[in-house]
N, C-alpha and C positions, 0 to 999 in steps of 0.2 A: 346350791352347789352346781358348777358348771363343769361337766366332765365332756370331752372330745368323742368322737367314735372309738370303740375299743380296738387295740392292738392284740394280735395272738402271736405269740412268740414263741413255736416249738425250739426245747433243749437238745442239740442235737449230744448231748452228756447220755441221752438215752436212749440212741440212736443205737441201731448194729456196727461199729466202725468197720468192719471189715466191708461194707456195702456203702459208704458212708453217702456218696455221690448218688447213691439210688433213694436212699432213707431222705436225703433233701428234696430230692425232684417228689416224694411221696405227699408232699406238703403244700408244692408250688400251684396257686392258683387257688388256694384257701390260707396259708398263715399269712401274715403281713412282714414277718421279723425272722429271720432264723436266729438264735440262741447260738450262741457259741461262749463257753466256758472255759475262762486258759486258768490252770490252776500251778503253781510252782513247786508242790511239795517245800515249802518256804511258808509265805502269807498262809494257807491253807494245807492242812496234810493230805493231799491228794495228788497227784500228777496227772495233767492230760494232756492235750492237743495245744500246740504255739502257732509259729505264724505259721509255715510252709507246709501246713494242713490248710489252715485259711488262704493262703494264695492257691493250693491248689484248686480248694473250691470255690473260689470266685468265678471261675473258670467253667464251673456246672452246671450255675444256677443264677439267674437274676435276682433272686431274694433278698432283701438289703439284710448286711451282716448286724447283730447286734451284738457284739462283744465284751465280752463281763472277763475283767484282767481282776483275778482275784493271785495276786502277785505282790513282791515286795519292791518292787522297785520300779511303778508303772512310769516313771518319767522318762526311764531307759528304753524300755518298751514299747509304749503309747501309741506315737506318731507313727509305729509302724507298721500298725494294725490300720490307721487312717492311710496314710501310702498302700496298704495293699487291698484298700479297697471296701473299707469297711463302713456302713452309713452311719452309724454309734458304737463311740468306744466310752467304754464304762468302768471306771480306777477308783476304789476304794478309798475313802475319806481317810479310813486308819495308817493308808500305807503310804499316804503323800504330805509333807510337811507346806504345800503351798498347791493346795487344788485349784486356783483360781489362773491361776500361769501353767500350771499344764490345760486347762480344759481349752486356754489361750492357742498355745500350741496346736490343740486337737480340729480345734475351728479354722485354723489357719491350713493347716494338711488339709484341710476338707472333708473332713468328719464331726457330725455330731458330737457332744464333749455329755456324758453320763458321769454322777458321781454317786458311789453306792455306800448303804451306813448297814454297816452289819447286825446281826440280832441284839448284840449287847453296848451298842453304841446309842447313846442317847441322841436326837437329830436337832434339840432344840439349837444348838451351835453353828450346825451348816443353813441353816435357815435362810438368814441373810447371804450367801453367797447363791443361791437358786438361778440368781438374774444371769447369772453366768454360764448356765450348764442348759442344758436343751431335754435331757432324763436328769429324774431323780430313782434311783432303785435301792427300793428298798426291802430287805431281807426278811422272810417271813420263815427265816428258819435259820442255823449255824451253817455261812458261809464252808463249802467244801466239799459236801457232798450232794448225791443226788439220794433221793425217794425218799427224805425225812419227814415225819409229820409237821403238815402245818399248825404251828401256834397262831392263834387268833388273837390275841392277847397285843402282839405286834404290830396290826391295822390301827391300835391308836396313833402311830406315826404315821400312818399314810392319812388320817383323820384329821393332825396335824399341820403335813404339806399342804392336803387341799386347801384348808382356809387358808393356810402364809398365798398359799401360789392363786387365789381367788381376790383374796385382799388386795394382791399387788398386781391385777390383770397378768401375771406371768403366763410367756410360751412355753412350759412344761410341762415334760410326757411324767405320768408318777407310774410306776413300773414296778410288780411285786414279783417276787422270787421266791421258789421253796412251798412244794407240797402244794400246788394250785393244780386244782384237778376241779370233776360236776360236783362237790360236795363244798368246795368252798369257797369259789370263782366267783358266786353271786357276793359274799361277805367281803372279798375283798373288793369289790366292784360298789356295792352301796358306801364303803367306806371312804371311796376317792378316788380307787385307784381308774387307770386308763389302757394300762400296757400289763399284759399277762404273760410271765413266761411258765410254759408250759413241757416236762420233761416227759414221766413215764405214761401221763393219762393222753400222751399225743401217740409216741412211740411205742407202749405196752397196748397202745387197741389197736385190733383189728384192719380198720379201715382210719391209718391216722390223718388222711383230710377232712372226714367227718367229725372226726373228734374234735379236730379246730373249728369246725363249723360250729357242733354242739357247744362247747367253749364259749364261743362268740355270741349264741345266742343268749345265756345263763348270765353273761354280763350284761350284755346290753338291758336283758328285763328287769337285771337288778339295777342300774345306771338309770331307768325310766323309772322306776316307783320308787326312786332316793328320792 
């Protein structure tokens, strides 16, 4: 198994928003990713943060955006999140009838192109499309909300990707989501993964640049004795 250096991606879903421009600078110079969740009250029953939250904070922080559009209509959306600056945008397999021409799109704006399979989507389907996308993220919980327990159960997809994305020398970041926290960061990390987004065990501790660090470490020792 050839996995990359780990990504740490604080959820800013977890963040204080009323501080929001402070809780990002709290990360910088230890996460690799900031996390950004647009959710529609649509695709997902939740509501949060769109673009003009995101352009304001482009403006805060150098941290490249990772953007997870759990939305019903990312082709409308998309590019616009790449225009305002974002280094991966990430659109649901379920919500786009042709992901291979948006993630097109995505790369042309100048953005990373992410394509995400939610907890009860099977991946053997988007497999073949891989070569196309730059992240694969994959859901280790039900798309929508934050603090849900991780299912383990869901790492056989990322056990999956790896081999497709090993077999076919792919440049792909494989990216879990939901409930990664020190108890389960090594599991998902022995299983393939590369990129960790990470919500309450960044933002609920204390000191959340250590917790990125701690994060980082607990992959990477599980990534070395895989």
């Amino acid at each position: 198994m050839t996995v990359p250096p780990s990504i740490i991606a604080p959820s800013i879903l977890a963040a204080d928003f009323a501080r929001l421009a402070e809780e990002v600078r709290a990360v910088e110079g230890a996460a690799d990713w900031l996390h950004v969740d647009v959710m529609d009250n649509h695709f997902v029953p939740n509501l949060t943060i769109g673009l003009p939250v995101v352009q304001s904070l482009r403006a805060a922080t150098e941290l490249p955006f990772d953007v997870h559009l759990m939305i019903t209509d990312p082709r409308r959306w998309a590019p616009g999140y790449a225009d305002a600056g974002a280094h991966n945008v990430t659109f649901h397999a379920e919500a786009c009838d042709d992901p291979v021409s948006l993630a097109k799109d995505l790369r042309a704006a100048g953005a990373k192109a992410g394509l995400a399979i939610d907890r009860d989507t099977p991946i053997e389907p988007y497999l073949e499309l891989l070569p196309s996308f730059d992240t694969l993220l994959i859901m280790t919980i039900k798309a929508g909300f934050g603090g849900q327990r991780f299912i383990p159960e869901l790492l056989d997809k990322v056990r999956a990707a790896r081999r497709h994305v090993d077999a076919g020398h792919l440049e792909l970041r494989i990216e879990v989501d939901g409930g990664i926290a020190a108890d389960t960061i090594e599991q998902a990390a022995a299983a393939g993964a590369d990129a960790f987004v990470a919500g309450t065990a960044v933002y609920g501790a204390e000191d959340p640049a250590e917790a990125v660090r701690r994060l980082r470490g607990l992959a990477e020792r599980a990534t070395a004795g895989a």
